[in-house]
N, C-alpha and C positions, 0 to 999 in steps of 0.2 A: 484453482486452475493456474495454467501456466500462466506469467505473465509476460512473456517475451513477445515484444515492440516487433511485429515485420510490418514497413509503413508503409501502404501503397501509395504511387504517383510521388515519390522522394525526388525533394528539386535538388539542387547543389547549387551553392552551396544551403543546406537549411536554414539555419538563422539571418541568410539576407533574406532583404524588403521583397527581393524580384524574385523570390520564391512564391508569392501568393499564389497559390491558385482558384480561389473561390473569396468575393468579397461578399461577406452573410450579411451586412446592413452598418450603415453608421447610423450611432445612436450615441446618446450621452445619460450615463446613470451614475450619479451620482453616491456616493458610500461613505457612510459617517460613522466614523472610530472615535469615540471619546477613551482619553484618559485620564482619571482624574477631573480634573479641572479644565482639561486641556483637548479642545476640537479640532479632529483632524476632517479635512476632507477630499477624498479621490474621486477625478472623474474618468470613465471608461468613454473615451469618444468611439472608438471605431472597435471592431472585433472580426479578426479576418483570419477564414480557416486555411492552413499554410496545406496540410496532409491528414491524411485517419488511416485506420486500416478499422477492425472490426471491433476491438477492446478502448482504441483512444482518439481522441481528437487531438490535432496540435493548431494552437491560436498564436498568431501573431498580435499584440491589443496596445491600440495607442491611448495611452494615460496621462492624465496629468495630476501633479500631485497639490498638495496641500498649499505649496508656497509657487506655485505656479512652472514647476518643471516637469520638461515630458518626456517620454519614452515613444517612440515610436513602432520598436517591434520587440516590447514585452513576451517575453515566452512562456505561454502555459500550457501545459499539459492534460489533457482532462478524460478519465476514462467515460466512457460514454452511460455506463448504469450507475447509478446510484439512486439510496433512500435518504430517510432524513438525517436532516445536520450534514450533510455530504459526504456520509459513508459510502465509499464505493467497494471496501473489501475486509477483509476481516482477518485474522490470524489468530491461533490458538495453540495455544503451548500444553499436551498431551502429558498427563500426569500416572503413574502404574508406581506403587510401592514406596514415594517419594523420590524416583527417578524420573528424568523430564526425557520426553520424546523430541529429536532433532534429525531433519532430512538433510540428505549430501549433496547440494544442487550443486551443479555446473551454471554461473550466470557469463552469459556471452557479453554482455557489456562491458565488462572489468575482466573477463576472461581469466577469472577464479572460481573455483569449486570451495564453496562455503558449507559450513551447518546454519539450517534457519530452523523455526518452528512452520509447520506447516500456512500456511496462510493462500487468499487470493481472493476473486473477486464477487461481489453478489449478484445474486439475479435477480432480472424483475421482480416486482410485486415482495421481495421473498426477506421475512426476519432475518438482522444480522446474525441473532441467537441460530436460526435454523440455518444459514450460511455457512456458520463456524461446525456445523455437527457434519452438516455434509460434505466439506471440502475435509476436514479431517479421515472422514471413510474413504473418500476417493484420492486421497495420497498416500493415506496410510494403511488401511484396511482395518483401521478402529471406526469401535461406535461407541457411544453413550447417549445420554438420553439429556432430553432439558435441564433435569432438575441434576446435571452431574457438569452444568457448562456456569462459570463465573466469571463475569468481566472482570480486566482488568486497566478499565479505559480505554478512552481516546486518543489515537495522534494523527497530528499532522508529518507525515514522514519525511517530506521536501517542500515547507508551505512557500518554499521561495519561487517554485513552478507548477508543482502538482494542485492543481486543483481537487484533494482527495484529502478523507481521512480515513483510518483505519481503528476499526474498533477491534481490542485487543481480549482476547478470555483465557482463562486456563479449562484443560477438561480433566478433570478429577475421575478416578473407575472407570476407566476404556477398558472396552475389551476388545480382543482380535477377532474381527469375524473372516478374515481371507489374510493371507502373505502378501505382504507390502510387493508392488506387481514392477514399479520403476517407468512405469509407462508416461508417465508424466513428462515434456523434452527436457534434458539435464537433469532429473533426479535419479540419483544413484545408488541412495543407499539409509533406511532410515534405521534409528540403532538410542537404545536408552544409555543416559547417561545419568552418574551423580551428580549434585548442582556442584561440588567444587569442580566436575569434569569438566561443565559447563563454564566455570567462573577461566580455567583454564584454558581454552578453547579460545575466549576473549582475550585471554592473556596474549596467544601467541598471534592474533589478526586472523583467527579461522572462525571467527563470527564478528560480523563488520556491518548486518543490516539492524537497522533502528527497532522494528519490530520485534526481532530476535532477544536482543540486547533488553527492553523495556519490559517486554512481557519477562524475561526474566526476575530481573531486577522486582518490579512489581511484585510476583512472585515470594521473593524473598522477605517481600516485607509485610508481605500477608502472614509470613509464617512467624512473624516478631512478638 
């Protein structure tokens, strides 16, 4: 699905304090990161929702860290479904003859038109395996089946805000069951490439998202 952010009830400026508009409870949870030998620990004192629209929550969260410093309006980002481990979406890199499948998005944030691999978000209750076969049909107008979808990991795309991760697959023997439709907002155009096409693509800054780039990569080193 698409992921374009429209945020309802948008304060200005966003990232200040007197943007909150909903304080959901103070609370203090504590979060312990060992490294090593070495105990970290964070506390979440307050958690306070700034905006949402239908896809994401936006949190403002005062924290304090390990050595006693705090933040007061921390920004997180957090799409509203997820399963476990905190997948919220999935993306998969469509494979036909060992040529990889890439869509032509227009993203209004950066207001560039990229190639990704198809990807977006999951639904309730729903396998990220059956996530990734269904968003592939409805951006692309491929199917394949379970036993033709292979992970290719986990990422954190922006663990600096996004409270999300994305599990990453390739899907091996797609077939077209309808013409790629564009109905999607900003997708323009999906089209097979060869992986130097791809590797080139990177080359020149006309593939720039994380997902895109890993599930590649990945990819390639499946094939070693």
């Amino acid at each position: 699905m698409c992921s374009t952010l429209f945020l309802q009830r948008l304060p200005a400026p966003l990232l200040s304090p007197n943007c909150l508009l909903n304080d959901i409870g103070q609370h203090t949870t504590r979060v312990h990161m060992a490294h090593g030998n070495e105990k970290d620990f964070h506390a979440l004192r307050q958690r306070r929702l700034a905006c949402e629209n239908s896809r994401f929550e936006v949190f403002l969260d005062d924290v304090e860290g390990a050595n006693g410093e705090s933040i007061h309006d921390y920004l997180v980002v957090a799409p509203k479904i997820k399963i476990g481990d905190l997948i919220t979406g999935i993306a998969v890199l469509p494979i036909v003859d060992g040529k990889l499948g890439l869509l032509h998005i227009y993203r209004h944030a950066i207001q560039r038109h990229l190639w990704e691999v198809p990807r977006g978000f999951v639904d309730p209750g729903e396998p990220d395996r059956s996530s990734a076969i269904r968003e592939l049909e409805e951006e692309t107008g491929l199917s394949c089946t379970d036993a033709d979808i292979e992970s290719l990991g986990v990422i954190a795309p922006e663990p600096g805000i996004l409270a999300a991760r994305v599990h990453l697959f390739a899907a091996r023997r797609c077939q077209a069951i309808r013409p790629f439709s564009g109905d999607e907002f900003g997708h323009k155009e999906f089209r097979w490439f060869e992986p130097a096409q791809v590797a080139a693509l990177h080359d020149t800054g006309e593939i720039q998202d994380p997902c895109t780039l890993i599930a590649y990569f990945q990819y390639q080193n499946m094939l070693r």
